[in-house]
Structures are given as structure tokens and as C-alpha cells.
VMD Tcl script that draws the C-alpha trace (Angstrom):
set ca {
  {-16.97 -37.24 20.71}
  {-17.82 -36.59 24.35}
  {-20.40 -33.71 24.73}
  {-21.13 -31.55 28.29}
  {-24.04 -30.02 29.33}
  {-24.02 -26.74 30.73}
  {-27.08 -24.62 32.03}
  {-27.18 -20.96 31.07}
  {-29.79 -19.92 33.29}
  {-32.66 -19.78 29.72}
  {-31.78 -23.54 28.05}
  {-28.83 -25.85 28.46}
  {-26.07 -25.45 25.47}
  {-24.15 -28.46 24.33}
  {-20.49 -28.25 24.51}
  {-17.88 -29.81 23.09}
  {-15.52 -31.40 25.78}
  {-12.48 -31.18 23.85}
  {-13.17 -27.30 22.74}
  {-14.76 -26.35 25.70}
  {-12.04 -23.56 26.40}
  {-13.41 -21.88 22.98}
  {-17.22 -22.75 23.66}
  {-17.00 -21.07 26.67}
  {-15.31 -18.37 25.39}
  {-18.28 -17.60 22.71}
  {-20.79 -17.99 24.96}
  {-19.38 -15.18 27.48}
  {-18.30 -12.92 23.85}
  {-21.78 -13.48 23.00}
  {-23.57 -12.61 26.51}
  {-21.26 -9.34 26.48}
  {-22.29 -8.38 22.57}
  {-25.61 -8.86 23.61}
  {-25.75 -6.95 26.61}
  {-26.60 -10.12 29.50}
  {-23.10 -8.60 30.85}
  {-22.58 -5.40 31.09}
  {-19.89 -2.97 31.12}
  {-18.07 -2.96 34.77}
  {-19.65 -6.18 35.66}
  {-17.06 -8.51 37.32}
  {-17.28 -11.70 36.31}
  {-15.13 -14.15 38.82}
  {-14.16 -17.76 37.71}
  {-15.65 -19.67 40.33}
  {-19.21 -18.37 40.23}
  {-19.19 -19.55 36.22}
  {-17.44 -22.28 36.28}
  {-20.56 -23.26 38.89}
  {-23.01 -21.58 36.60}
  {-22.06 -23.51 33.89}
  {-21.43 -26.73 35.25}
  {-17.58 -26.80 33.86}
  {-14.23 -26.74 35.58}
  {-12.70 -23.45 36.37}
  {-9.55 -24.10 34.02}
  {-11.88 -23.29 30.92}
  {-13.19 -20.58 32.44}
  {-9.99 -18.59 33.43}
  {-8.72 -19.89 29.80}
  {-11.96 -17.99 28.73}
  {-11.45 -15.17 30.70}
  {-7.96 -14.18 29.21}
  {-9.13 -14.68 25.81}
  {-12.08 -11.92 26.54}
  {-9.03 -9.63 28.37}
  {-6.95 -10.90 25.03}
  {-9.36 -9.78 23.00}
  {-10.14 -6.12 25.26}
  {-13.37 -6.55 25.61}
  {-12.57 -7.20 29.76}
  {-9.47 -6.45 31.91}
  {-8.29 -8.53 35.00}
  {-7.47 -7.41 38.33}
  {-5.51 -9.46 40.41}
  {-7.66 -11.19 43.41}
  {-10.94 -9.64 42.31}
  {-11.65 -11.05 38.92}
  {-12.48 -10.04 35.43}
  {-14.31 -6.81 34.72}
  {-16.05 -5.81 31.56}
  {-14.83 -2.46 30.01}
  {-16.76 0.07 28.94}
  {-15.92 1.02 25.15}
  {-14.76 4.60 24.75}
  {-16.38 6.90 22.84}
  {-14.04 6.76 20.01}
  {-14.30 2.76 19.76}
  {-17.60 3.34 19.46}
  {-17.27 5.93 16.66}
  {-15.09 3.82 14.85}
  {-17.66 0.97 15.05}
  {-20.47 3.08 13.62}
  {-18.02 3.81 10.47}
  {-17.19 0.79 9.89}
  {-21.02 -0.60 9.80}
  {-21.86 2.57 7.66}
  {-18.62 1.20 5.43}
  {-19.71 -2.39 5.49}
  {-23.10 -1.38 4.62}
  {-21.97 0.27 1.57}
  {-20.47 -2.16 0.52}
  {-23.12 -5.35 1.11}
  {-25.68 -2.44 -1.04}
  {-22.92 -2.33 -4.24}
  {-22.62 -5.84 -3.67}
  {-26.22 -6.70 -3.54}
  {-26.76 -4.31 -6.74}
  {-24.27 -6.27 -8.59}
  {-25.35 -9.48 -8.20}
  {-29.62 -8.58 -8.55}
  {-28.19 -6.57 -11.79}
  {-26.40 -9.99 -13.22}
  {-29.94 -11.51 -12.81}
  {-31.49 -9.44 -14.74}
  {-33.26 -10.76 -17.85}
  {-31.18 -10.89 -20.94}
  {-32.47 -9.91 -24.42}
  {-30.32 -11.23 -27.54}
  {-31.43 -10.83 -31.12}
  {-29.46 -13.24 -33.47}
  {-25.78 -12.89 -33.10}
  {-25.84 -9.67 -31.41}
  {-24.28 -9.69 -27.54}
  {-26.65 -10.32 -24.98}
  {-27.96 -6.56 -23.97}
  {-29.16 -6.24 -20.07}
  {-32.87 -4.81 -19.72}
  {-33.14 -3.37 -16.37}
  {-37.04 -2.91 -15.36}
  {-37.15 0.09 -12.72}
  {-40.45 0.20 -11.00}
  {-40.29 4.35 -11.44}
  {-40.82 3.92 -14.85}
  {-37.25 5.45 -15.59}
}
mol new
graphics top color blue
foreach p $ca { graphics top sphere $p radius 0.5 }
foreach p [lrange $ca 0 end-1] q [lrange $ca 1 end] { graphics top cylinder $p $q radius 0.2 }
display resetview
């Protein structure tokens, strides 16, 4: 398999030649999670597509999978422009981690609990001795 090196300004990033569409794409999804892009900034085909040593036709097929995706909108002749979330996006995100943290906790508790030592006397079913550290 053919590999392509690309420069992203900190360290050069293999890429895949025949999934470079979708290596591109996570590499500009990641620099816009992580704040290297941020909302309102343009970014325009040509300038990345020289950036990153690549083609322009995975870039633009990059592009409309971030607009795809709404995490950017394109304007015709100008480029593609990173959108600011709205205030309720961002109230739903903050749910949702408070709701996925929840649920990684009961999780968590339910597996540590299954490790728990086991006492069995005889025949009896095994009984699970939790040790609490408050001495409850």
C-alpha cells in the first residue's frame, strides 16, 4: 500500500493514498475539535491542499464532509467557514457528557463490584464481600 506524506506545520502524518479523502477529513475534524481552527475561520481548498502536500480533490471531498457533518458551511467563491455552535448545541453537549458520565460510573461500579473477592463456605453460593475504605 502506497503511503503520502503530508506536513502539518508540528510533524508530518502518514496517509493512506487510497483513503486519503477520509484522512484528510480527520485531520481537519480533529484540528476543529481541538481548537487549531476556529469558529469563522475560512478554510479555502487551495491553501490546504498546499499545506498538506495533497491534491485539492481530497480536500474539497474533505471539505463537504465537515459542511456534511455541520461543523462548517460553504459559500460559493469564498470557501469553507467554520460555524460557531449555538448555545443550545452546546447545552445539549454538556448533557450528554453529564449522561455518558453516568453511565461509564454505573458501568465502572459494576464491573470493580464483579471483582470483588468471593467468600464460599462448603456448598453455600458464593457471597460478595465488599471492603469500603469508610469502614461502612
Amino acid at each position: 500500500m502506497a503511503f503520502s506524506r503530508i506536513d502539518t506545520g508540528r510533524s508530518s502524518e502518514l496517509l493512506q493514498k487510497r483513503l486519503l479523502p477520509d484522512e484528510v477529513f480527520e485531520l481537519l475534524h480533529n484540528r476543529i475539535v481541538t481548537g487549531q481552527y476556529r469558529p469563522g475561520q475560512w478554510l479555502r481548498q487551495q491553501e490546504l491542499a498546499r499545506e498538506l502536500g495533497v491534491s485539492p480533490t481530497p480536500i474539497r471531498e474533505a471539505l463537504d464532509r465537515l459542511v456534511s457533518a455541520g461543523l462548517a458551511q460553504r459559500f460559493p467563491y469564498r470557501g469553507v467557514q467554520i460555524l460557531q455552535p449555538t448555545t443550545e448545541e452546546i447545552a445539549e453537549a454538556y448533557v450528554l457528557r453529564g449522561l455518558l458520565e453516568v453511565a461509564a460510573t454505573n458501568w465502572s461500579t459494576r464491573s470493580s463490584l464483579r471483582g470483588q473477592l468471593c467468600e464460599s463456605k462448603g456448598g453455600e453460593p458464593c457471597r460478595v464481600i465488599i471492603h469500603s475504605s469508610a469502614g461502612l
